[in-house]
N, CA, C, O and CB atoms as a CASP TS submission, in Angstrom:
PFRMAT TS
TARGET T0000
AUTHOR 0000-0000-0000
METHOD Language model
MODEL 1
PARENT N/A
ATOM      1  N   UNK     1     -29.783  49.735  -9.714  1.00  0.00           N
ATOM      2  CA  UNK     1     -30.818  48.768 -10.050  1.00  0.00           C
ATOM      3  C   UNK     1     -32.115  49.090  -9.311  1.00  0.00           C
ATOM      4  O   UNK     1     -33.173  48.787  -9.863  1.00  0.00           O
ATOM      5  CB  UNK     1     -30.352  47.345  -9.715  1.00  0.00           C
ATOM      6  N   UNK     2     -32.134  49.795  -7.873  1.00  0.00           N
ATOM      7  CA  UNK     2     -32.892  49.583  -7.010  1.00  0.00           C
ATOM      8  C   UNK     2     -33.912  51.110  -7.879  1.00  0.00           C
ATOM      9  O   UNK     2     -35.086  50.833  -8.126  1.00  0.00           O
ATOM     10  CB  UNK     2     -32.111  49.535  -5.248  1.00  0.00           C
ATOM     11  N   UNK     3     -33.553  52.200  -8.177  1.00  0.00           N
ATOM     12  CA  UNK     3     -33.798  52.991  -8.763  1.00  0.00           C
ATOM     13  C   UNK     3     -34.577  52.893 -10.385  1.00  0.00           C
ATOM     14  O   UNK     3     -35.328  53.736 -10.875  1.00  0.00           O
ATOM     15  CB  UNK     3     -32.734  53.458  -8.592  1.00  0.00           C
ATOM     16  N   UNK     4     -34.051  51.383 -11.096  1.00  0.00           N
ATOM     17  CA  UNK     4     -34.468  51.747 -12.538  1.00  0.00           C
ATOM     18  C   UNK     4     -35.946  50.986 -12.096  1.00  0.00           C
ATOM     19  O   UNK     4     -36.994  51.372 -12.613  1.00  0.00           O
ATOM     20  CB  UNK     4     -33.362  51.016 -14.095  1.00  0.00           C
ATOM     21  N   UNK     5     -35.930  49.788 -11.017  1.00  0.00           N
ATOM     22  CA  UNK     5     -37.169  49.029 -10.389  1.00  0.00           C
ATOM     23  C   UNK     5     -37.769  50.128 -10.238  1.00  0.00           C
ATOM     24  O   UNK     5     -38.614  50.544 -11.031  1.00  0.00           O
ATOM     25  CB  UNK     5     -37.079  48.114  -9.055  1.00  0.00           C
ATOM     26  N   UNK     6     -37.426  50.680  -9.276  1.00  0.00           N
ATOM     27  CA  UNK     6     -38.821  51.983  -8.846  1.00  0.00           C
ATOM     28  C   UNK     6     -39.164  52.616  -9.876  1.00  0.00           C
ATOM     29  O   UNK     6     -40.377  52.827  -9.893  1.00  0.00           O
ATOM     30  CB  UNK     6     -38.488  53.304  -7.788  1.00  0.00           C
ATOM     31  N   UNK     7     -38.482  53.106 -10.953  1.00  0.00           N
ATOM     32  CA  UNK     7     -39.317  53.602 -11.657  1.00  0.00           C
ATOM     33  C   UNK     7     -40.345  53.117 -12.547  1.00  0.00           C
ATOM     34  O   UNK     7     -41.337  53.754 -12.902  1.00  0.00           O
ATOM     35  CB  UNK     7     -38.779  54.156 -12.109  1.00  0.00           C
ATOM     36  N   UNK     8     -40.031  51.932 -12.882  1.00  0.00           N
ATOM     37  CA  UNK     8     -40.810  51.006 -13.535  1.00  0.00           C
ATOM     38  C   UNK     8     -41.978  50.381 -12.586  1.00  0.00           C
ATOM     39  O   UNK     8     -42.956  50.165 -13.301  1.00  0.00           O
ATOM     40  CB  UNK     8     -39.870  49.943 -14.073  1.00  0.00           C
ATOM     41  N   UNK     9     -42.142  50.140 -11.704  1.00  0.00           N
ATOM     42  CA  UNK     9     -42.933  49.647 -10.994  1.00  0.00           C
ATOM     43  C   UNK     9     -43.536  50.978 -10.753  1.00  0.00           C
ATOM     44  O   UNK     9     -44.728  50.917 -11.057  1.00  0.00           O
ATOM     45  CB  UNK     9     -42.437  48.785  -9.933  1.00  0.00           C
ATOM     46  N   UNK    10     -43.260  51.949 -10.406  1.00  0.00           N
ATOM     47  CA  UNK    10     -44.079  53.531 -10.124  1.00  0.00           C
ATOM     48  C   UNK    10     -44.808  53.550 -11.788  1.00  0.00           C
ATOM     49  O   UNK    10     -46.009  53.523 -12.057  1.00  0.00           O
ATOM     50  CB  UNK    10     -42.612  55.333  -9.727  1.00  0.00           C
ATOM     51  N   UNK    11     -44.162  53.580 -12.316  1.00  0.00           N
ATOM     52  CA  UNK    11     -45.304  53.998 -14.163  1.00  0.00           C
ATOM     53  C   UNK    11     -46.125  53.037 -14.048  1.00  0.00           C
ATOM     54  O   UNK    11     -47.315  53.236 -14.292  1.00  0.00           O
ATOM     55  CB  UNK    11     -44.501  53.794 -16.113  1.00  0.00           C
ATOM     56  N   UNK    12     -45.445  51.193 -13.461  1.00  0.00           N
ATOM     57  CA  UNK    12     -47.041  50.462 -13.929  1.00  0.00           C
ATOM     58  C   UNK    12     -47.863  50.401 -12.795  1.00  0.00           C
ATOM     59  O   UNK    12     -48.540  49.416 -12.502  1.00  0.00           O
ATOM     60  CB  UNK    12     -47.003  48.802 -14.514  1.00  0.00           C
ATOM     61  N   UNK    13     -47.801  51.656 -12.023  1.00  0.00           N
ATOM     62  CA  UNK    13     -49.091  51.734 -11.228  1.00  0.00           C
ATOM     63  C   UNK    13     -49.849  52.756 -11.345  1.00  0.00           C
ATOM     64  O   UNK    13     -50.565  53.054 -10.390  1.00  0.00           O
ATOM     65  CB  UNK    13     -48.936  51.664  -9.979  1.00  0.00           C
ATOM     66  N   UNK    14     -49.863  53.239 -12.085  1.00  0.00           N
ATOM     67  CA  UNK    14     -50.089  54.806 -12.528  1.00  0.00           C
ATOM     68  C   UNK    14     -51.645  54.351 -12.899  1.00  0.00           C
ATOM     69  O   UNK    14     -52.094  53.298 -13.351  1.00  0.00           O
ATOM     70  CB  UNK    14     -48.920  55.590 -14.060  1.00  0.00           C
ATOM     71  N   UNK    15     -52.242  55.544 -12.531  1.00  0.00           N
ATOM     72  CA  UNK    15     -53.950  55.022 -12.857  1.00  0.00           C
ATOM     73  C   UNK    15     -54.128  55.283 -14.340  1.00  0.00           C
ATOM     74  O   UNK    15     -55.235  55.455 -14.853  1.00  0.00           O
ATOM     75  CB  UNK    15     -55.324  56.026 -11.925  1.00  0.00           C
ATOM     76  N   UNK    16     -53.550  55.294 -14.673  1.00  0.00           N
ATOM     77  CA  UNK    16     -53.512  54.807 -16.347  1.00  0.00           C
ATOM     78  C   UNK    16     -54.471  53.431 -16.223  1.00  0.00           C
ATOM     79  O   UNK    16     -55.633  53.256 -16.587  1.00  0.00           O
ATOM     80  CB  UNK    16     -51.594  54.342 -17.063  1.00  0.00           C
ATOM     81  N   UNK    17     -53.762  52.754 -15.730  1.00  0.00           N
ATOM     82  CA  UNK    17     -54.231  51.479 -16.193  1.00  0.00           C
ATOM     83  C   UNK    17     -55.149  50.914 -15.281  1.00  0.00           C
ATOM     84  O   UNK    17     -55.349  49.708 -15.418  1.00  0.00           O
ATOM     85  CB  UNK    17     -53.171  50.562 -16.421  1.00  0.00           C
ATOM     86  N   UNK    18     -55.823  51.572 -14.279  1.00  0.00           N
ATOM     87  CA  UNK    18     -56.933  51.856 -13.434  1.00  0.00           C
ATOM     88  C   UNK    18     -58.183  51.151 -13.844  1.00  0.00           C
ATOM     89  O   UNK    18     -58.577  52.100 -14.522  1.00  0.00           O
ATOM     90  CB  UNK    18     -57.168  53.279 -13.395  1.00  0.00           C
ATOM     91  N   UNK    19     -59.216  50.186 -14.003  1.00  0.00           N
ATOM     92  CA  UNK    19     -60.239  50.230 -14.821  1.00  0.00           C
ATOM     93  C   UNK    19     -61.703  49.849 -14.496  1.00  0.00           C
ATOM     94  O   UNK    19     -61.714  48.860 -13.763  1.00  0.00           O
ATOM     95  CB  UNK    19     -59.856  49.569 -15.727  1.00  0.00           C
ATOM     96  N   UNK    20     -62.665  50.200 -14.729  1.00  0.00           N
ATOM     97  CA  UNK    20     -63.875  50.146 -13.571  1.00  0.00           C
ATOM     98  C   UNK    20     -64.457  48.508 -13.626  1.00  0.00           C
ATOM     99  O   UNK    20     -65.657  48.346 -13.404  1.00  0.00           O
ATOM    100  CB  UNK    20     -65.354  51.433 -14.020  1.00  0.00           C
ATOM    101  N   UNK    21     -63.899  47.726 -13.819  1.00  0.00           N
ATOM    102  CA  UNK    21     -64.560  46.309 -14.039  1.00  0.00           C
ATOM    103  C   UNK    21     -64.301  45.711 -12.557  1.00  0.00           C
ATOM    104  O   UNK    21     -63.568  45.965 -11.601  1.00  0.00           O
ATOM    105  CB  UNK    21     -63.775  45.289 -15.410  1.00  0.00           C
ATOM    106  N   UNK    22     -65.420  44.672 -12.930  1.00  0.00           N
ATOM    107  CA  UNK    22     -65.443  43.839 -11.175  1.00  0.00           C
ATOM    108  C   UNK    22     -63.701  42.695 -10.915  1.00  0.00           C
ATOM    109  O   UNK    22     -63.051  41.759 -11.381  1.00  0.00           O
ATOM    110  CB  UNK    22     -67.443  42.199 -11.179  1.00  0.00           C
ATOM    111  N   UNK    23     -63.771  44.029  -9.503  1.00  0.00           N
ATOM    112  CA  UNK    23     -62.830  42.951  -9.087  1.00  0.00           C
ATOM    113  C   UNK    23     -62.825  42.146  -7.884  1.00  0.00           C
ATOM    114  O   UNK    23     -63.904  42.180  -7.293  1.00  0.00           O
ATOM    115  CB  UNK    23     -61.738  43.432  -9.062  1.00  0.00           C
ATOM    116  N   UNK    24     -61.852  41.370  -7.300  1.00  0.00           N
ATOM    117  CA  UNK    24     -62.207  39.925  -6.422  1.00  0.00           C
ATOM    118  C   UNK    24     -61.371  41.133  -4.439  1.00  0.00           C
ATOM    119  O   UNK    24     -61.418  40.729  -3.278  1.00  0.00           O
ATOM    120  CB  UNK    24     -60.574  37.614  -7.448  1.00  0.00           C
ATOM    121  N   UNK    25     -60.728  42.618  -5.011  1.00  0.00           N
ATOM    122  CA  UNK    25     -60.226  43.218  -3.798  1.00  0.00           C
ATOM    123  C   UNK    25     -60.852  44.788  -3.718  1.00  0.00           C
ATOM    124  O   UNK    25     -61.006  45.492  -4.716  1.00  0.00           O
ATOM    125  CB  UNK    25     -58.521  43.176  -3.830  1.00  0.00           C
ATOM    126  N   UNK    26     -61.159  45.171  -2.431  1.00  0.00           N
ATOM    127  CA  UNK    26     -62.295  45.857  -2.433  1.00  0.00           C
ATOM    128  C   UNK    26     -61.366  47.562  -2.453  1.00  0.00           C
ATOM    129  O   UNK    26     -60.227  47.550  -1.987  1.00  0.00           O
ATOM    130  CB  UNK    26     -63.437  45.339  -0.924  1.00  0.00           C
ATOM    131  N   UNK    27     -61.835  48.680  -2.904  1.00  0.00           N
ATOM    132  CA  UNK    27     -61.102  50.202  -2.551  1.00  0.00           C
ATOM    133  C   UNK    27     -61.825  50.894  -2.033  1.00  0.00           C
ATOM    134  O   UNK    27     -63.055  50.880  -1.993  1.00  0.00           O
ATOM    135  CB  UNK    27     -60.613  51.062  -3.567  1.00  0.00           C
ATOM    136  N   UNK    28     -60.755  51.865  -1.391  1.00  0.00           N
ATOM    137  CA  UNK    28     -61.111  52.710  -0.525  1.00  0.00           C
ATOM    138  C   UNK    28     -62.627  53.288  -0.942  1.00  0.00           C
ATOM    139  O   UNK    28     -63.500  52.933  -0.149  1.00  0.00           O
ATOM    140  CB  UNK    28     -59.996  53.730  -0.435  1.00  0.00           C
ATOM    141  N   UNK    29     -62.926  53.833  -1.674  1.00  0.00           N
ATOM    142  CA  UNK    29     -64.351  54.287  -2.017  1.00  0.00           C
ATOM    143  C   UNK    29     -65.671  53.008  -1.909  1.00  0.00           C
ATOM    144  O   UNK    29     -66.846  53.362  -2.007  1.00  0.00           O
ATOM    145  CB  UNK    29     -64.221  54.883  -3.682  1.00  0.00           C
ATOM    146  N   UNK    30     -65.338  51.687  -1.721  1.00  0.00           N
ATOM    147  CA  UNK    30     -66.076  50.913  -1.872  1.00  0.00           C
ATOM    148  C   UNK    30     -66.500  51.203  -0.632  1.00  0.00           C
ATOM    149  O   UNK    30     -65.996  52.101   0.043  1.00  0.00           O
ATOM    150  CB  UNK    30     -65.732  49.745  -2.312  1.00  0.00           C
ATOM    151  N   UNK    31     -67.777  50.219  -0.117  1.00  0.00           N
ATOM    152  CA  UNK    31     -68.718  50.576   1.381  1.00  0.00           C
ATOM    153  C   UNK    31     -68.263  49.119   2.012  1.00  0.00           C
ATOM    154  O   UNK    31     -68.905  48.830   3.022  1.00  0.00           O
ATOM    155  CB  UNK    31     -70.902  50.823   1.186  1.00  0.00           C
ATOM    156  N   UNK    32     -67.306  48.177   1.620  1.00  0.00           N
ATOM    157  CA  UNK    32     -67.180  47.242   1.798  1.00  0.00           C
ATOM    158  C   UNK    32     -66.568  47.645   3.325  1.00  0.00           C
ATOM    159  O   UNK    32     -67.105  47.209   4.343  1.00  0.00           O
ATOM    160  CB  UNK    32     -66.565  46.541   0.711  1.00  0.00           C
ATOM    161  N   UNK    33     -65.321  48.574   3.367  1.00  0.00           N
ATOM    162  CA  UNK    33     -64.838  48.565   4.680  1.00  0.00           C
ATOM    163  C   UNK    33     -65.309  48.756   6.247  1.00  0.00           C
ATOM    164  O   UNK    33     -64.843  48.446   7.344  1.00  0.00           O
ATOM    165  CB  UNK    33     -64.156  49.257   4.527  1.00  0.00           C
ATOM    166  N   UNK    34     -66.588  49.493   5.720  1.00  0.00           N
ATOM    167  CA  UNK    34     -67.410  49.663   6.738  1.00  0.00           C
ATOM    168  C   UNK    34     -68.090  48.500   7.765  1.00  0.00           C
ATOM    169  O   UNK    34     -68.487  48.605   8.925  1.00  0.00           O
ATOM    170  CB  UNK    34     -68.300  50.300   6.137  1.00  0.00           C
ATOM    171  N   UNK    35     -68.041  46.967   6.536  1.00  0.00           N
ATOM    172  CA  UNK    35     -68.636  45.685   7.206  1.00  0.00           C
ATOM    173  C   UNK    35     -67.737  45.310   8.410  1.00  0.00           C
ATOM    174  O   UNK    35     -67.990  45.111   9.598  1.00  0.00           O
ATOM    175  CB  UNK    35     -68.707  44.390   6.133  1.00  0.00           C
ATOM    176  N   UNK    36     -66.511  45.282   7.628  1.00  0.00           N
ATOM    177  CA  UNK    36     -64.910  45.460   8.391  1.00  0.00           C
ATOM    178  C   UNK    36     -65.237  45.766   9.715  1.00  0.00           C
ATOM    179  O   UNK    36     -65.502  45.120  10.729  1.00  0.00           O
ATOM    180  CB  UNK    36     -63.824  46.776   7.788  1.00  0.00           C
ATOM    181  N   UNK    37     -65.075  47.702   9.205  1.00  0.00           N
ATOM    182  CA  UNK    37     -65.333  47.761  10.387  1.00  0.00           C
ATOM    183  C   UNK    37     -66.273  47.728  11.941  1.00  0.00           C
ATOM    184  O   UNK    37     -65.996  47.880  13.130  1.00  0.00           O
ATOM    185  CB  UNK    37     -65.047  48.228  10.181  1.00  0.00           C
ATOM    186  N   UNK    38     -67.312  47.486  11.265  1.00  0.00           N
ATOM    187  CA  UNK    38     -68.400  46.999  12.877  1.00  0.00           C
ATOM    188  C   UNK    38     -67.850  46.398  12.935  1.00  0.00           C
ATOM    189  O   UNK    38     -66.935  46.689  13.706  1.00  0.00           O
ATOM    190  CB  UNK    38     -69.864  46.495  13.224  1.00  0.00           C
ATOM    191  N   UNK    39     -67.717  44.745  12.161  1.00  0.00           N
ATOM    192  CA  UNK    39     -67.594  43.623  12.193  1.00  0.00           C
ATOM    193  C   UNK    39     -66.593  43.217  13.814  1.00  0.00           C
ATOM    194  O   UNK    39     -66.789  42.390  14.705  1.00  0.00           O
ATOM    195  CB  UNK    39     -67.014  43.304  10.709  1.00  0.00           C
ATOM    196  N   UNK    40     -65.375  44.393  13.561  1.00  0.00           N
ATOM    197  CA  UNK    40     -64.052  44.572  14.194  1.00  0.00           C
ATOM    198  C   UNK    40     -64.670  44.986  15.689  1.00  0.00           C
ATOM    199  O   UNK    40     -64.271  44.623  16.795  1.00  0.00           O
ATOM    200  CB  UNK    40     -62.970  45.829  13.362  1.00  0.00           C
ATOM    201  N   UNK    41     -65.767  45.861  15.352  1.00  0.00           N
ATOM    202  CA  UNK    41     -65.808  46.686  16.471  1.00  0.00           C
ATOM    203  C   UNK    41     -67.154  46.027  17.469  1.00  0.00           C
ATOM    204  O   UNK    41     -67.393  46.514  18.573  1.00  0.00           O
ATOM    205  CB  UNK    41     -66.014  48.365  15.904  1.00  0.00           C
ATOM    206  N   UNK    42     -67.961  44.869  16.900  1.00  0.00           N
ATOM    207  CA  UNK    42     -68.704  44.306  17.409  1.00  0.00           C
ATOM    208  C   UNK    42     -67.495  42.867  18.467  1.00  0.00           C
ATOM    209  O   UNK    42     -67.596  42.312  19.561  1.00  0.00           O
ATOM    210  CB  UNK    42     -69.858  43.949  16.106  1.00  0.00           C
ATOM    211  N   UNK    43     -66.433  42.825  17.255  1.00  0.00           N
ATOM    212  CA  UNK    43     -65.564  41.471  18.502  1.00  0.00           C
ATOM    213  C   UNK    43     -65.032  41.969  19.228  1.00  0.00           C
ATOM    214  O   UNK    43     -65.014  41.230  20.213  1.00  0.00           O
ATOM    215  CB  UNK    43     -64.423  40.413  18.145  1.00  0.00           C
ATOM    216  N   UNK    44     -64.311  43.204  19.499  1.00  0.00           N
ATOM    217  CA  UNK    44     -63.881  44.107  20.562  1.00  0.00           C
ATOM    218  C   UNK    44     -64.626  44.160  21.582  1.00  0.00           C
ATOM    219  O   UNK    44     -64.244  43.787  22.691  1.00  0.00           O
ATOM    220  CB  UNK    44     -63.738  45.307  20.210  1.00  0.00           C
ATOM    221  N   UNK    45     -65.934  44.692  21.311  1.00  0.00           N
ATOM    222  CA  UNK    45     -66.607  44.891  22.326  1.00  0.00           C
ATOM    223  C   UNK    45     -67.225  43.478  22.950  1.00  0.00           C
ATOM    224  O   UNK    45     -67.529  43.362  24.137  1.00  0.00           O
ATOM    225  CB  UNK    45     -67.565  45.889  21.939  1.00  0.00           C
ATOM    226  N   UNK    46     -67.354  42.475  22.009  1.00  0.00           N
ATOM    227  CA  UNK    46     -67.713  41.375  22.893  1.00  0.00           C
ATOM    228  C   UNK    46     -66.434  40.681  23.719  1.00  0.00           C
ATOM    229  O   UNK    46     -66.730  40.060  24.740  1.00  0.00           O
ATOM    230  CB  UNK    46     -68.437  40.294  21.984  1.00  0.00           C
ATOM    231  N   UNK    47     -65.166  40.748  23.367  1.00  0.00           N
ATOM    232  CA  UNK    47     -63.817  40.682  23.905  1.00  0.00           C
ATOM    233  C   UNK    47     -63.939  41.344  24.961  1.00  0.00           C
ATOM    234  O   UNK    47     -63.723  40.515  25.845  1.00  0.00           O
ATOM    235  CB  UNK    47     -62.736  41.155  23.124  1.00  0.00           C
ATOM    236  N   UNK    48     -64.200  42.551  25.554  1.00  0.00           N
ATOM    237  CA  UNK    48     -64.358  43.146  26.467  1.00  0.00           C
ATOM    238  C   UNK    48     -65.692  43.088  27.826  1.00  0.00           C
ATOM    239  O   UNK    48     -65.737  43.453  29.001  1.00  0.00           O
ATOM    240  CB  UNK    48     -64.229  44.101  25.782  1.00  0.00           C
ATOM    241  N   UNK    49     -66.639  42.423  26.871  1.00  0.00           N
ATOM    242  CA  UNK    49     -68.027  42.398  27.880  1.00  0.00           C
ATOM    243  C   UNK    49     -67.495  40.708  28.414  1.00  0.00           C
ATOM    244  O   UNK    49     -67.844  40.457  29.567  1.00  0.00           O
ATOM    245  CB  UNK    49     -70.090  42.552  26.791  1.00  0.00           C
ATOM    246  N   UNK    50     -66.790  39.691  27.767  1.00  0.00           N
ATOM    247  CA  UNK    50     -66.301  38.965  28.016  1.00  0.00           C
ATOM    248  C   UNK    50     -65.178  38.518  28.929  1.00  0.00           C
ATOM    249  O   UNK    50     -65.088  37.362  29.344  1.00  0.00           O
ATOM    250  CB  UNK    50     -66.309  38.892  27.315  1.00  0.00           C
ATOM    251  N   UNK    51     -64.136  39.708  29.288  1.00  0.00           N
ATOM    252  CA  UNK    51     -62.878  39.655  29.922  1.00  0.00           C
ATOM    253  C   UNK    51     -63.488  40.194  31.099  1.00  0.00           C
ATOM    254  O   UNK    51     -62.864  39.691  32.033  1.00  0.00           O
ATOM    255  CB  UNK    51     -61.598  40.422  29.269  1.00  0.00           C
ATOM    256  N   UNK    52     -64.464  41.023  31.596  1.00  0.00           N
ATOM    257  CA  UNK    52     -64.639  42.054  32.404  1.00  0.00           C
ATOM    258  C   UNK    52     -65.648  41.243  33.223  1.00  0.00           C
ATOM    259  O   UNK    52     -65.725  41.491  34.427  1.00  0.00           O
ATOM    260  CB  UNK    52     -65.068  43.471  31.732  1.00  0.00           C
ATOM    261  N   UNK    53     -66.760  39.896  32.461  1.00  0.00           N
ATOM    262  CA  UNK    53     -67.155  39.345  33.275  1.00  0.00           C
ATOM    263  C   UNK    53     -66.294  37.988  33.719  1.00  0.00           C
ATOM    264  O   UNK    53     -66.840  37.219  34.510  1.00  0.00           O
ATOM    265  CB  UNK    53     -68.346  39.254  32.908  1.00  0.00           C
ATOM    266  N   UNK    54     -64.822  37.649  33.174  1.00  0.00           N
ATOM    267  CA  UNK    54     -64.242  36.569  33.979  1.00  0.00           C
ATOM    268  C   UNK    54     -63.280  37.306  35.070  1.00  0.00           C
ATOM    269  O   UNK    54     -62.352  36.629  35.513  1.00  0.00           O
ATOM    270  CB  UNK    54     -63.401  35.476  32.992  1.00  0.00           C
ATOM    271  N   UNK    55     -63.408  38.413  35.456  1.00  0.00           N
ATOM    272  CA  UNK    55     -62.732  39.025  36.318  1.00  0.00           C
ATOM    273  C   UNK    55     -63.432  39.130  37.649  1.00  0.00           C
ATOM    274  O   UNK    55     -62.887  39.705  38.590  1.00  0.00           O
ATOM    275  CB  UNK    55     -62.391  40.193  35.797  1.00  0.00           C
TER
END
């Protein structure tokens, strides 16, 4: 069973059915991840300018 699933779930992901219209989740090629990541890398670093002055 676990085998006839995978294959069926592997074909309906196949970029066949891929399609360039707007969607609501962002991909790898989008520039979206980049907001991400400062975003990530601006609370880190304030996490850190923060811990280092309650020490």
């Amino acid at each position: 069973m676990k085998t006839a699933l995978f294959a069926i779930v592997t074909a309906a992901a196949t970029p066949a059915f891929a399609h360039s219209g707007l969607h609501m989740h962002p991909h790898a090629d989008d520039p979206s991840w980049l907001v991400l990541l400062m975003s990530g890398l601006a609370v880190a670093a304030a996490a850190i300018v923060a811990w280092t002055r309650l020490k």
